[in-house]
GUSE-374720 format. One line per 5 residues: number of its first residue (from 1); their letters; for each residue z, y, x of C-alpha. Coordinates in pm, whole numbers, m for minus. Each point is the difference from the previous one (the first is absolute). Layout:
# GUSE-374720
NUM> A> Z:Y:X; ...;
This chain:
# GUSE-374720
1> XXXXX> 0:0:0; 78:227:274; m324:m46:172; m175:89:m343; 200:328:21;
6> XXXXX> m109:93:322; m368:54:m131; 23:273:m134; 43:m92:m406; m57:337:m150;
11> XXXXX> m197:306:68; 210:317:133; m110:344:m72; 153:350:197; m82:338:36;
16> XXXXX> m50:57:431; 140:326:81; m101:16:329; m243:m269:208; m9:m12:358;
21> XXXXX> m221:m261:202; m4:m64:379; m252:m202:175; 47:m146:348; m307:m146:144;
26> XXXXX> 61:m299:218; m197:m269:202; m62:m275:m214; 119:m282:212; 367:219:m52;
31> XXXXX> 1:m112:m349; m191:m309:m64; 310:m174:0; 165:165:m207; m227:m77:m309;
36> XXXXX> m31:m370:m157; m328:m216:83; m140:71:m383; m56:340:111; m219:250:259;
41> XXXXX> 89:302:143; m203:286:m118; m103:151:341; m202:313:93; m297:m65:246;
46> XXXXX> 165:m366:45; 308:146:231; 212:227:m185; 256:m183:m290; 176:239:m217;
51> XXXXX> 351:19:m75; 119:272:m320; 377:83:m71; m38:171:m328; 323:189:m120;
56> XXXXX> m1:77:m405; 239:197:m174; 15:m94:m388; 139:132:m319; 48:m202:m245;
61> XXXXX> m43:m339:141; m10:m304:m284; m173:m296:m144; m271:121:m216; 46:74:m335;
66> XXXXX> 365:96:29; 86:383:m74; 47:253:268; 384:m17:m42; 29:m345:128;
71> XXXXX> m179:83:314; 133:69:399; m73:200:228; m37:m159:366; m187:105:334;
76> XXXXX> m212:m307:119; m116:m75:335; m249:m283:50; m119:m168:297; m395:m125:m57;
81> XXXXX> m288:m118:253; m352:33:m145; m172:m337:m57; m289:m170:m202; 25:m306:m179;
86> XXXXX> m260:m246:m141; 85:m144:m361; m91:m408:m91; m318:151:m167; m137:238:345;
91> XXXXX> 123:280:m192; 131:234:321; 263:240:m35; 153:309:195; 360:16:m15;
96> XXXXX> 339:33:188; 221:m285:123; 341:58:m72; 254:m2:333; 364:207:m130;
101> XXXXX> 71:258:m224; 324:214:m19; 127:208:m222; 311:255:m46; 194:m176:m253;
106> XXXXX> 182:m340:39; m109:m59:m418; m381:34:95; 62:m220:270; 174:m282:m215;
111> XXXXX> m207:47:m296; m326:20:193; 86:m342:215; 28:m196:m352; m351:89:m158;
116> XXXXX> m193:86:295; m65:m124:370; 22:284:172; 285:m28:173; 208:305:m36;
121> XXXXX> 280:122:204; 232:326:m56; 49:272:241; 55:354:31; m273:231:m130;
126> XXXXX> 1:424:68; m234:205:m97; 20:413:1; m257:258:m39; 82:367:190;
131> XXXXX> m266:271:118; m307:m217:m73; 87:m273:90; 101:m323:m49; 215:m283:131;
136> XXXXX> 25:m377:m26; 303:m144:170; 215:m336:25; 278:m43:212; m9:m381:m42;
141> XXXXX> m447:m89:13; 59:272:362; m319:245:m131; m55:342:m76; m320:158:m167;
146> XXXXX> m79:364:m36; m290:96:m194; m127:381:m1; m82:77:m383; m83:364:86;
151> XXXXX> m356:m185:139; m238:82:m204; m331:7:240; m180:m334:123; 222:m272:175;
156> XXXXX> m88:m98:277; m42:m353:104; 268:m117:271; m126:m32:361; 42:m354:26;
161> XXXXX> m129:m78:m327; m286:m293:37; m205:183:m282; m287:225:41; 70:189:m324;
166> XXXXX> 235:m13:m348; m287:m210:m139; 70:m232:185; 386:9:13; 18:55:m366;
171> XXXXX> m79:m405:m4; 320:m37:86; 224:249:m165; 39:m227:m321; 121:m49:m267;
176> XXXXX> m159:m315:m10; 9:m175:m397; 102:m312:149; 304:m157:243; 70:m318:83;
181> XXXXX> 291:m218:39; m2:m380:150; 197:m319:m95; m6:m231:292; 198:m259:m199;
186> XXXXX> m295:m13:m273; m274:140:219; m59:231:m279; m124:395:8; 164:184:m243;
191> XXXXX> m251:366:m75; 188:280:m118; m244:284:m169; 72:352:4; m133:184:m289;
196> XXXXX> 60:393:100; m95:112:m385; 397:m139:19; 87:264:226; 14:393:m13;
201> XX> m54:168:316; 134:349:101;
């Protein structure tokens, strides 16, 4: 019964508040094995693999078709590499392979670990906004993000970045409608899909 739980048994709607997504390009043979056999790493010019940590505040936070009231409000952080897998019928698919997920409060944690596989831990989100700009910290994951939201010209890709241009990085700045989860016991993919006309952006 408990296994059942774990795949996710009911949609969940939110509102996001806020949406933040880092990607970390790394060689491929870094990550291979990290990811089960059933899938492929979805790689840029056949060297780069792509690792995204996504962090997601939400309002609101409930399985669908419950009112407002009932909902939470949590900060999510989740831990994704970008693969590709094939279906029994050739069908291929784009998606992210789940790795950890955290989140600020010990009931998201518990809850989430029940119905879904992502494997959530707690620790200690801060965020504060002063003089345009804003900050990301936890004492607990060691990192610290600042983000300028004063900049409203053209951002510039970073030096090191293996793309040419935002066409092509935008490949990899998600979301992505579907992430996968792996039982080794049943040899099974589980395929979670995102619909984002759930979601409210701001």
């Amino acid at each position: 019964m408990l296994s059942f739980l774990k795949n996710h048994p009911f949609a969940v709607e939110a509102f996001f508040k806020s949406s933040l997504v880092l990607t970390f390009a790394v060689p491929k043979e870094e990550l291979k094995s990290l990811i089960p056999e059933c899938l492929e790493l979805d790689t840029f010019k056949d060297e780069y693999a792509f690792v995204a940590v996504a962090m997601v505040q939400t309002k609101d936070l409930r399985p669908k078709g419950l009112p407002k009231f009932m909902g939470n409000d949590f900060f999510l952080i989740g831990f994704r590499i970008f693969v590709r897998y094939t279906t029994n019928k050739g069908k291929r698919l784009r998606g992210l392979y789940i790795i950890k997920s955290e989140t600020n409060k010990r009931k998201m944690e518990f809850m989430g670990n029940i119905f879904t596989h992502y494997n959530y831990t707690t620790t200690d989100i801060n965020q504060s906004i002063n003089e345009g700009k804003k900050e990301i910290t936890s004492i607990k994951s060691n990192f610290k993000i600042e983000i300028d939201t004063s900049e409203n010209g053209e951002v510039i890709l970073p030096k090191k970045s293996p793309f040419e241009n935002w066409k092509e990085a935008r490949r990899f700045a998600g979301p992505l409608p579907f992430t996968f989860t792996y039982n080794e016991k049943t040899r099974e993919v589980l395929i979670i899909f995102l619909s984002l006309l759930k979601f409210n952006f701001v």
